[in-house]
Structures are given as C-alpha cells and as structure tokens.
Biopython code that builds the backbone (N, CA, C, O; Angstrom):
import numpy as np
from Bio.PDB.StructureBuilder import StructureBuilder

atoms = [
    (1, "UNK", "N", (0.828, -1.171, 0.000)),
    (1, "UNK", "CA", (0.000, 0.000, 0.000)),
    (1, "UNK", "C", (0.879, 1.243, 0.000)),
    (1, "UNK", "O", (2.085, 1.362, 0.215)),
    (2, "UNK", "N", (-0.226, 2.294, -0.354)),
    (2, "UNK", "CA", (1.113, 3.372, -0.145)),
    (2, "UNK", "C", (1.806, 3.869, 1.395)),
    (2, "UNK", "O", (1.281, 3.812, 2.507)),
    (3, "UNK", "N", (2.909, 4.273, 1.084)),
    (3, "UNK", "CA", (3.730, 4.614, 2.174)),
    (3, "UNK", "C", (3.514, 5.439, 3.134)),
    (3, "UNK", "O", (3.711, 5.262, 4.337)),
    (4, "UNK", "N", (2.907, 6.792, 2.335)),
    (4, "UNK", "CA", (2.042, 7.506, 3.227)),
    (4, "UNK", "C", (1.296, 6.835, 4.137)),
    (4, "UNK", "O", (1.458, 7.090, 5.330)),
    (5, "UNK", "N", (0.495, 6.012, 3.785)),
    (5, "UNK", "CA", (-0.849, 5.403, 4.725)),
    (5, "UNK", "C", (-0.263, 4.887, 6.120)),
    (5, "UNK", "O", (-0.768, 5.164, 7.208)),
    (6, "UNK", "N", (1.117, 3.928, 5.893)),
    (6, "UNK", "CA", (1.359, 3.547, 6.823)),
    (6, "UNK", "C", (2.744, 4.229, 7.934)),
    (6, "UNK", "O", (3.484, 3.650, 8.729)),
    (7, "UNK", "N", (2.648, 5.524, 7.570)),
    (7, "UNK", "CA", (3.556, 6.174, 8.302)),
    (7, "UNK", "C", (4.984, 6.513, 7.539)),
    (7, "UNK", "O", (5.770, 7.386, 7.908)),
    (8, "UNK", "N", (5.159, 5.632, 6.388)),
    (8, "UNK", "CA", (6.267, 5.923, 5.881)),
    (8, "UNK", "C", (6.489, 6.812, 4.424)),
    (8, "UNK", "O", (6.940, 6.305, 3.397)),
    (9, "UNK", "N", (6.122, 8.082, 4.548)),
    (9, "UNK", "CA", (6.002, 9.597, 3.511)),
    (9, "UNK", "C", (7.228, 8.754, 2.423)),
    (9, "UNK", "O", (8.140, 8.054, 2.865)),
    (10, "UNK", "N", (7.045, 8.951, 1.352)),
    (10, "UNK", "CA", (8.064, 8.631, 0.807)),
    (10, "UNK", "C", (8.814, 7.550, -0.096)),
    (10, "UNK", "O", (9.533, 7.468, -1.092)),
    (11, "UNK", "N", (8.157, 6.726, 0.938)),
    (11, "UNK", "CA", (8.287, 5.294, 0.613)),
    (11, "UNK", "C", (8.029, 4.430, -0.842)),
    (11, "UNK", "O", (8.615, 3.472, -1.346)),
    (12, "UNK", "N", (7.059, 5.113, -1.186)),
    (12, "UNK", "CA", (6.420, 4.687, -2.502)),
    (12, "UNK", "C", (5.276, 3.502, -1.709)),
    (12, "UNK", "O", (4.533, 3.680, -0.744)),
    (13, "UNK", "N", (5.573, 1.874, -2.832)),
    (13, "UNK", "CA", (4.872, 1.300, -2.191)),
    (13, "UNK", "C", (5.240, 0.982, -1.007)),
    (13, "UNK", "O", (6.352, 1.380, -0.660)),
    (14, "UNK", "N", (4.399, 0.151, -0.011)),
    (14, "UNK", "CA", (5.214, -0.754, 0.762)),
    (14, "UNK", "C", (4.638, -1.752, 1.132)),
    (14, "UNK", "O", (3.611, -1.852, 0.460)),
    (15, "UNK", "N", (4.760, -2.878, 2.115)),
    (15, "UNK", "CA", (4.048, -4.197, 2.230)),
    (15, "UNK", "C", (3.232, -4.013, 3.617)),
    (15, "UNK", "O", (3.927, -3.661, 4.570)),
    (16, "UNK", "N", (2.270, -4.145, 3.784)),
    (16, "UNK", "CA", (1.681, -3.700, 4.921)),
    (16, "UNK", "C", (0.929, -4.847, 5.891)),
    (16, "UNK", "O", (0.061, -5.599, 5.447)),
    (17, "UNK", "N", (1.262, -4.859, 6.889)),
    (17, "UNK", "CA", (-0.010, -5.391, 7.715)),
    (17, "UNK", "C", (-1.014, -5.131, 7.575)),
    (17, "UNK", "O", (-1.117, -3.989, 7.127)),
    (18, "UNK", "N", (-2.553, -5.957, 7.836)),
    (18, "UNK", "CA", (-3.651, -5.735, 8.336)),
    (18, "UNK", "C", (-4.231, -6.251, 9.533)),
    (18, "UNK", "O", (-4.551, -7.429, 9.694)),
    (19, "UNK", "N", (-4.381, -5.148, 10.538)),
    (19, "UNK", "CA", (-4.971, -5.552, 11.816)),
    (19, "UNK", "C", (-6.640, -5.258, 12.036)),
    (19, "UNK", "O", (-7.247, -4.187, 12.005)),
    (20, "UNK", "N", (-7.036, -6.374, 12.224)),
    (20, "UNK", "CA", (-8.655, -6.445, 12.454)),
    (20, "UNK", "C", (-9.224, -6.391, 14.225)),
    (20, "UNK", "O", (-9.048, -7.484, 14.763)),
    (21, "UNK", "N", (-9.588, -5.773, 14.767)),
    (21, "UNK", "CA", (-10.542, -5.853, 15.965)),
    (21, "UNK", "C", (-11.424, -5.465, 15.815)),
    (21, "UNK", "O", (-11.914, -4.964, 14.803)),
    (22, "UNK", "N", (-12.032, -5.701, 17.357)),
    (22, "UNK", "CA", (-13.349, -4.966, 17.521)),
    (22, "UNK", "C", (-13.959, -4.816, 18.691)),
    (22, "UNK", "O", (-13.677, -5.634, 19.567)),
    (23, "UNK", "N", (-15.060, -3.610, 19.027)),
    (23, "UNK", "CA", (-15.224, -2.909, 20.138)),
    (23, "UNK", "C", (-16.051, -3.731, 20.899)),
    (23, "UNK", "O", (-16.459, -3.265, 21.962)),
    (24, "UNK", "N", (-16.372, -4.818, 20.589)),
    (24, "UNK", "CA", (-17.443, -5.670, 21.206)),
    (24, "UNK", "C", (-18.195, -6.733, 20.325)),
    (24, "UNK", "O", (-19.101, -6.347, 19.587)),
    (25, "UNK", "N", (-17.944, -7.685, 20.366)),
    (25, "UNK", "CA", (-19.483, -8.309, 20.069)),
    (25, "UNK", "C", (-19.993, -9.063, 20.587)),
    (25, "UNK", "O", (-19.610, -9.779, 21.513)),
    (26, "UNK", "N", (-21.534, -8.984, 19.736)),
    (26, "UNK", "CA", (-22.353, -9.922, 21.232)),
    (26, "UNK", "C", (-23.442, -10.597, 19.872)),
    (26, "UNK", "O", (-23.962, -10.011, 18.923)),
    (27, "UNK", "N", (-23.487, -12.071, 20.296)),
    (27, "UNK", "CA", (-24.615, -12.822, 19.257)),
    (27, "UNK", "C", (-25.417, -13.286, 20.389)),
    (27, "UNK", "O", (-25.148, -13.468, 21.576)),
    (28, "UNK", "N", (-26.551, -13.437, 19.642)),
    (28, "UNK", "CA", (-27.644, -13.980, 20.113)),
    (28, "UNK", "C", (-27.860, -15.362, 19.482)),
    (28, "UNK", "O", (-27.878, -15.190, 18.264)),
    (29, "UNK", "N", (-28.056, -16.839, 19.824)),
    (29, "UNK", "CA", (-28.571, -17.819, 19.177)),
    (29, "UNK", "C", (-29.464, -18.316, 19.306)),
    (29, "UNK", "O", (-30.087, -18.252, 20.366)),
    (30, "UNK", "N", (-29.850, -18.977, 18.307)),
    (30, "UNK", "CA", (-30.967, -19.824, 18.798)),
    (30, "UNK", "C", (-30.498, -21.319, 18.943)),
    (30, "UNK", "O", (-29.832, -21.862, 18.061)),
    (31, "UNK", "N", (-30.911, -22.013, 20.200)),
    (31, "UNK", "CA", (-29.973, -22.938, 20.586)),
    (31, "UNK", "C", (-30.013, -24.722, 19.497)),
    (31, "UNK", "O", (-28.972, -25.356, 19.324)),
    (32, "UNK", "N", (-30.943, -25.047, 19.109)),
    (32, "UNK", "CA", (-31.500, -25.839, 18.752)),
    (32, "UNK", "C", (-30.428, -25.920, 17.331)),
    (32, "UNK", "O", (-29.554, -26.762, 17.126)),
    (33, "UNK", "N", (-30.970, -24.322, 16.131)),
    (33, "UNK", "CA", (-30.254, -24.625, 15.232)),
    (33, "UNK", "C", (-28.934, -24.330, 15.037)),
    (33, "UNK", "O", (-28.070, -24.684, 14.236)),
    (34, "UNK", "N", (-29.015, -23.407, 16.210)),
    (34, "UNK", "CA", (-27.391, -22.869, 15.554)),
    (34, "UNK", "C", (-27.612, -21.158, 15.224)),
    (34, "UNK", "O", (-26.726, -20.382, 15.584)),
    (35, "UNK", "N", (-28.766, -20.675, 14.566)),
    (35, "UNK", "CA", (-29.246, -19.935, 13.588)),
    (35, "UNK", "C", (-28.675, -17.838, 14.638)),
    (35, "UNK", "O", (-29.452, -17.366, 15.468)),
    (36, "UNK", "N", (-27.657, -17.274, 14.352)),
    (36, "UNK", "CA", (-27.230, -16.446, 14.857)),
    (36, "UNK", "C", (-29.447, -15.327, 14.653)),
    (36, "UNK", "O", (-30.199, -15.139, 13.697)),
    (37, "UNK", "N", (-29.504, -15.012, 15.975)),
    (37, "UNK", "CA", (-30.829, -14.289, 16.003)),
    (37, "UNK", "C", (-30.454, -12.684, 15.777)),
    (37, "UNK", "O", (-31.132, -11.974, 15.034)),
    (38, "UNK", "N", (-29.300, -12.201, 16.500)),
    (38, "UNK", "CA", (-28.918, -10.916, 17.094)),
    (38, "UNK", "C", (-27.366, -11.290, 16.799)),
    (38, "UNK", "O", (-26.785, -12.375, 16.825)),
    (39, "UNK", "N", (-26.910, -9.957, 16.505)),
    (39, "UNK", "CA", (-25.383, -9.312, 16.209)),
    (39, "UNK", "C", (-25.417, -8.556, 16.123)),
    (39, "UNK", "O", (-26.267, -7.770, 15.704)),
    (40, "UNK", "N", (-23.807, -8.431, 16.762)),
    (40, "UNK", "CA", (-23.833, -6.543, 17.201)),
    (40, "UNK", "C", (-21.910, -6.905, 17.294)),
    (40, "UNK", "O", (-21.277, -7.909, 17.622)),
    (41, "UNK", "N", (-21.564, -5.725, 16.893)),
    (41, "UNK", "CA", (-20.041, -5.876, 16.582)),
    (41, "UNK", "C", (-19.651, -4.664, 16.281)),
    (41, "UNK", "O", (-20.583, -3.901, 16.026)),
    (42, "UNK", "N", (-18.447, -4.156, 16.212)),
    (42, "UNK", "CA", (-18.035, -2.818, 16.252)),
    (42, "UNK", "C", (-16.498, -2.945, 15.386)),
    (42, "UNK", "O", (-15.464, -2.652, 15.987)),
    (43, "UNK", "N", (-16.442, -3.515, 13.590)),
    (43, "UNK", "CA", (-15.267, -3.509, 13.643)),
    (43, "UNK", "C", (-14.325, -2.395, 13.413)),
    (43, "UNK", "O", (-14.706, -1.232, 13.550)),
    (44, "UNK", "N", (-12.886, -2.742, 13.006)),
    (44, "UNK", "CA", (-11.935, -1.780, 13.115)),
    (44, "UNK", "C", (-10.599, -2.614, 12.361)),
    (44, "UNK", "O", (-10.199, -3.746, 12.630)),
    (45, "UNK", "N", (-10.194, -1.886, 11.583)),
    (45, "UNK", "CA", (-9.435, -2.552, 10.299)),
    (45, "UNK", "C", (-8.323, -1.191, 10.210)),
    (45, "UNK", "O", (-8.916, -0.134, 9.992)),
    (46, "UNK", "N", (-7.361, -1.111, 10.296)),
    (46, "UNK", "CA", (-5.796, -0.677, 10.563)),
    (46, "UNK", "C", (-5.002, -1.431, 9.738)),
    (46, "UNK", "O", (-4.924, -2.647, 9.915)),
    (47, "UNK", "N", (-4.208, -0.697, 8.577)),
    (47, "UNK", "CA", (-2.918, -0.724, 8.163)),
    (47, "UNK", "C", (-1.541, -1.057, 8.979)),
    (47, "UNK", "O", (-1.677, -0.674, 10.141)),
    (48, "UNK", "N", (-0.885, -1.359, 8.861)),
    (48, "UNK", "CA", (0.722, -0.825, 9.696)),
    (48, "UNK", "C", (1.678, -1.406, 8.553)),
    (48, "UNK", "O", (1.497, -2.305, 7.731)),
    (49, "UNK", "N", (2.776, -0.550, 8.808)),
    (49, "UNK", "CA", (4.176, -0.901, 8.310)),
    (49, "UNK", "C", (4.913, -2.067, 8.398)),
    (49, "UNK", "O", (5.734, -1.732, 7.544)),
    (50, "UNK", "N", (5.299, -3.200, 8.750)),
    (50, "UNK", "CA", (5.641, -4.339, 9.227)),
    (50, "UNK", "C", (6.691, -3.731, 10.206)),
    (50, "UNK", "O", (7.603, -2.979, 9.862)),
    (51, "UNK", "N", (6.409, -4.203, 11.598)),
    (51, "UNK", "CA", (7.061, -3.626, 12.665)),
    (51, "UNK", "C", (6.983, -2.568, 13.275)),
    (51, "UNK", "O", (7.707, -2.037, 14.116)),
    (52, "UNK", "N", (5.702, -2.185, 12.617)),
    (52, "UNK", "CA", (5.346, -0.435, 12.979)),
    (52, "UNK", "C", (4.980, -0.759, 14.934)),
    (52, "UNK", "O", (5.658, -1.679, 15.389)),
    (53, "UNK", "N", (4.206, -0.206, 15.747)),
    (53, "UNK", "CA", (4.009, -0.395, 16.571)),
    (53, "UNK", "C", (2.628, -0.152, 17.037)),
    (53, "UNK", "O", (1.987, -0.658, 17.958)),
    (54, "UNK", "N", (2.211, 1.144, 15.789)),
    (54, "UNK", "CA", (1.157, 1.428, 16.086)),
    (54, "UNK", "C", (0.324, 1.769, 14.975)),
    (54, "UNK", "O", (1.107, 1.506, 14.063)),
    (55, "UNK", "N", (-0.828, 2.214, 14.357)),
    (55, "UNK", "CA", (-1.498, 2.936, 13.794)),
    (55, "UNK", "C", (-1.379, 4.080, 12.739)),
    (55, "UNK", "O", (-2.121, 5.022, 13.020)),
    (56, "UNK", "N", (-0.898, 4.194, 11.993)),
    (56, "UNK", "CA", (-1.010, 5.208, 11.056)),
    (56, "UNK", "C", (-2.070, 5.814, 10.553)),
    (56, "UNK", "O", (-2.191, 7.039, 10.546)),
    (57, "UNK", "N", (-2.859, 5.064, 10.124)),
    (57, "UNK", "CA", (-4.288, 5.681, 9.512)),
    (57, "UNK", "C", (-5.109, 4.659, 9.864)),
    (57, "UNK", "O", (-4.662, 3.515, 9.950)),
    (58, "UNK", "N", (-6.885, 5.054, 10.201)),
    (58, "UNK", "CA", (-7.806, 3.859, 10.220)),
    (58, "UNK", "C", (-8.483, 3.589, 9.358)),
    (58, "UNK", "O", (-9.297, 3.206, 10.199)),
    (59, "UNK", "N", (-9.065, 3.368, 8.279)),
    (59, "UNK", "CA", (-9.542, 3.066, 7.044)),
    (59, "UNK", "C", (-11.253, 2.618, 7.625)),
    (59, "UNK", "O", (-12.331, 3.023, 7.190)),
    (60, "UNK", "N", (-11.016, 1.821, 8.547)),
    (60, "UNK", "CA", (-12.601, 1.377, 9.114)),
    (60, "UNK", "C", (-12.739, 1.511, 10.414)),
    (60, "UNK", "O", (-11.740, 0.933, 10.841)),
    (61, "UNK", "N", (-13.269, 1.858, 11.227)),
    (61, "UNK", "CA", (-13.957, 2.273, 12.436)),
    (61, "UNK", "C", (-15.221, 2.483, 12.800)),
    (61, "UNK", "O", (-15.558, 3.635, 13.073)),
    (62, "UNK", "N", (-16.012, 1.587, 12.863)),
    (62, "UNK", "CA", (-17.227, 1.687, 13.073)),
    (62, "UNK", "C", (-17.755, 0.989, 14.907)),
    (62, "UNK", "O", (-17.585, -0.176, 15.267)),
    (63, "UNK", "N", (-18.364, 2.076, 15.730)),
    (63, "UNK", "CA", (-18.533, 1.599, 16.829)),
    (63, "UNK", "C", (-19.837, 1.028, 16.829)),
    (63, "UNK", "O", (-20.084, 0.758, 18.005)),
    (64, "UNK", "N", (-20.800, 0.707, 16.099)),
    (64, "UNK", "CA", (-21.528, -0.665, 16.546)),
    (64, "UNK", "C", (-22.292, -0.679, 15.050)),
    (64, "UNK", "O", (-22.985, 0.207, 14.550)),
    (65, "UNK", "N", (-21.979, -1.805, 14.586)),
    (65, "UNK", "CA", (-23.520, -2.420, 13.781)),
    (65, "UNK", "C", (-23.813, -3.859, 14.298)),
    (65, "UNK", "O", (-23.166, -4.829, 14.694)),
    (66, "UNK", "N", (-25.506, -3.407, 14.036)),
    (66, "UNK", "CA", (-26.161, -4.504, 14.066)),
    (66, "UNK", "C", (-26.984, -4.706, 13.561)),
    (66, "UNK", "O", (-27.467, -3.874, 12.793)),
    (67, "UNK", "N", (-27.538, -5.939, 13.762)),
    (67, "UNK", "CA", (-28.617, -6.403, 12.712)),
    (67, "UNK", "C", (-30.076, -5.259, 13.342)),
    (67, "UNK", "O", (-30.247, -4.829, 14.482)),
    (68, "UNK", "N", (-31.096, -4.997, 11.841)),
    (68, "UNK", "CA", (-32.103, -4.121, 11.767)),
    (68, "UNK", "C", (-33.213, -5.430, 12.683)),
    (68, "UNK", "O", (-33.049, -6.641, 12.838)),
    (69, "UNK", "N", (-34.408, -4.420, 13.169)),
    (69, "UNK", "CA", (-35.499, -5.190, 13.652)),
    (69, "UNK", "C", (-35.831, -6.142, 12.296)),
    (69, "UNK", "O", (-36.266, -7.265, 12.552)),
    (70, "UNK", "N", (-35.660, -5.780, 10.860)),
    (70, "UNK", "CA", (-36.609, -6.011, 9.971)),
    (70, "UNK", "C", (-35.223, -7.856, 9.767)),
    (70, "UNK", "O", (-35.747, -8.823, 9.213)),
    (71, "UNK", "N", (-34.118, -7.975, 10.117)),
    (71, "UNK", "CA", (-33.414, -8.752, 10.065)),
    (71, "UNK", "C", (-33.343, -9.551, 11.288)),
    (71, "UNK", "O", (-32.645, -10.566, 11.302)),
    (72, "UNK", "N", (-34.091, -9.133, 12.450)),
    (72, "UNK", "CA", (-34.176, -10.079, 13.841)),
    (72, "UNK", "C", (-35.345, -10.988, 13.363)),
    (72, "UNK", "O", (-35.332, -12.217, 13.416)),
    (73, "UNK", "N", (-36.359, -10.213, 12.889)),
    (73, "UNK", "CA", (-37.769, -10.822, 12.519)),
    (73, "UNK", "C", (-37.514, -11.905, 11.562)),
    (73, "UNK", "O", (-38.079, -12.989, 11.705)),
    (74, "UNK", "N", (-36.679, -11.678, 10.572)),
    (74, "UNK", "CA", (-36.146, -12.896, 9.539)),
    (74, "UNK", "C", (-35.814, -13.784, 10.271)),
    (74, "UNK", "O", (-36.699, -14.588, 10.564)),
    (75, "UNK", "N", (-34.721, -13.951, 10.729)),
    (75, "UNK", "CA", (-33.894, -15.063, 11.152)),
    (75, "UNK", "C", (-34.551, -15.788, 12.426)),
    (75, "UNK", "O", (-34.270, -16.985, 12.466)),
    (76, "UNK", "N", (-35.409, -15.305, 13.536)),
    (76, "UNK", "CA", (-35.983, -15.463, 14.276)),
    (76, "UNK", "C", (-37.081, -16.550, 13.428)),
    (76, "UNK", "O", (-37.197, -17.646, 13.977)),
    (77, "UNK", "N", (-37.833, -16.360, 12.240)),
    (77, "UNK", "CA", (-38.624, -16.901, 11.110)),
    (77, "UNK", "C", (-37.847, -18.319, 10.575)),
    (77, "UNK", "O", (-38.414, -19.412, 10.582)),
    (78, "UNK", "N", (-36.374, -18.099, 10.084)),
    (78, "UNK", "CA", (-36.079, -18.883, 9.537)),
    (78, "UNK", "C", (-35.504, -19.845, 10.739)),
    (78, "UNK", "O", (-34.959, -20.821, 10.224)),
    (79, "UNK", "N", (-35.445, -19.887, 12.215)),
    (79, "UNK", "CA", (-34.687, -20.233, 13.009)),
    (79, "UNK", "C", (-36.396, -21.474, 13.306)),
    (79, "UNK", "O", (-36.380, -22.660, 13.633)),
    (80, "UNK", "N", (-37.230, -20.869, 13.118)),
    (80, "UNK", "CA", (-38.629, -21.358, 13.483)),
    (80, "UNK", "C", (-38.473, -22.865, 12.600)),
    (80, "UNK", "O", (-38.268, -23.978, 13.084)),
    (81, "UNK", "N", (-38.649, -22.483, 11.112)),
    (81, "UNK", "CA", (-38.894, -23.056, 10.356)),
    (81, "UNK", "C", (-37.419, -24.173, 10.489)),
    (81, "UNK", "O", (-37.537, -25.161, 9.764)),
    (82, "UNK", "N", (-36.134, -24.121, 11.285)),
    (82, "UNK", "CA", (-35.202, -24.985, 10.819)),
    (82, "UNK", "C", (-35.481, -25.746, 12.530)),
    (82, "UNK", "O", (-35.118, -26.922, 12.561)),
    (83, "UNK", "N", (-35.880, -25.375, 13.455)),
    (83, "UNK", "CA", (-36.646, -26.075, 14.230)),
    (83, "UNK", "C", (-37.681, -26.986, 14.616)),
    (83, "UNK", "O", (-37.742, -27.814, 15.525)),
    (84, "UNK", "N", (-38.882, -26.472, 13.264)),
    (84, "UNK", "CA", (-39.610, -27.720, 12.933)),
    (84, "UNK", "C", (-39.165, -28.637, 12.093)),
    (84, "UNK", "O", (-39.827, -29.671, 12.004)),
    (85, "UNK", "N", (-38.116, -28.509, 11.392)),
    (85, "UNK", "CA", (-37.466, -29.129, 10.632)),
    (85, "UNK", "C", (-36.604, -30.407, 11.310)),
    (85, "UNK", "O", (-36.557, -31.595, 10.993)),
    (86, "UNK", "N", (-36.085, -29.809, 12.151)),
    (86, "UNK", "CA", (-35.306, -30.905, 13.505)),
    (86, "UNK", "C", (-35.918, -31.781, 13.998)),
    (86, "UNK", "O", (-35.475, -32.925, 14.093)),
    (87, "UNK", "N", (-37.611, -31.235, 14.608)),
    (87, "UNK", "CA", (-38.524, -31.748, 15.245)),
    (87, "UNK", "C", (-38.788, -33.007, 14.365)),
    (87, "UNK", "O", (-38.594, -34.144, 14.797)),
    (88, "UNK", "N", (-39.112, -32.820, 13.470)),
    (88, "UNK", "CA", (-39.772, -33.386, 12.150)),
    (88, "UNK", "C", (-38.732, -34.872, 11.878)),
    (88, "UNK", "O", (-38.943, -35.604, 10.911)),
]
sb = StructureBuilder()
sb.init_structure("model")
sb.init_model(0)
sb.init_chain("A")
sb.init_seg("    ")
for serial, (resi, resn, name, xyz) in enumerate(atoms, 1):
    if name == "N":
        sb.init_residue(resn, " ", resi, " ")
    sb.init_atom(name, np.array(xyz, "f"), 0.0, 1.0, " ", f" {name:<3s}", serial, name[0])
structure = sb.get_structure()
C-alpha cells in the first residue's frame, strides 16, 4: 500500500499489515439450530508498516452495527422453520 498510509512519507509502495478488531461483540442464538438471532459488533481494520508499533491511519472504524429489527424478525422466522425441521 502506499507509504504515506502507513507512516512511511516517501516510501512509494510498501508491504503492509492488516490488523482487524473490535469494540465488542455480542450474538444472540438460537440454541437448537445454531441460527445467529442478534449481532452486534463494532469492527476496526488498521494498516501498519511491518514492525510499525502502532497505527497510522484507520480506514474502518465503526462503533456498533447490528442487525435491523426487519433482520431479527427474519432469522428469528427462519430459526422457526429450521426447528420444525429438527422436530420433524
């Protein structure tokens, strides 16, 4: 990536790390299928220099997504239907 990004002005290209975290997450399941009901996660995606120590630029930072009501109601639906399915 470029050099700038990861602290090094100048550089041209260079070979970069990618560091992934995140501020939290939390799933909800449904126990039977497996079927994730609820998610909520906060990621965070960072460049570095190889050996850098820290941070140069953040490219992604997002402190929470999660799934919409209109996507709890789905999966909650399809979690139904893979339950009678088990039953069955």
């Amino acid at each position: 990536m470029p050099g700038a990004l990861t602290g090094r002005r100048g550089a041209g290209q260079v070979p970069a790390e990618e560091w992934h975290c995140n501020h939290g997450i939390r799933l909800v399941a449904e126990q039977a299928t497996g079927r994730i009901l609820y998610a909520r996660l906060g990621p965070r995606q960072t460049p570095r220099a190889p050996g850098a120590a820290k941070d140069a630029v953040v490219p992604l930072d997002v402190p929470r997504a999660a799934h919409t009501a209109a996507t709890q109601r789905f999966a909650v639906d399809r979690a139904r239907h893979g339950s009678a399915l088990l039953r069955a």
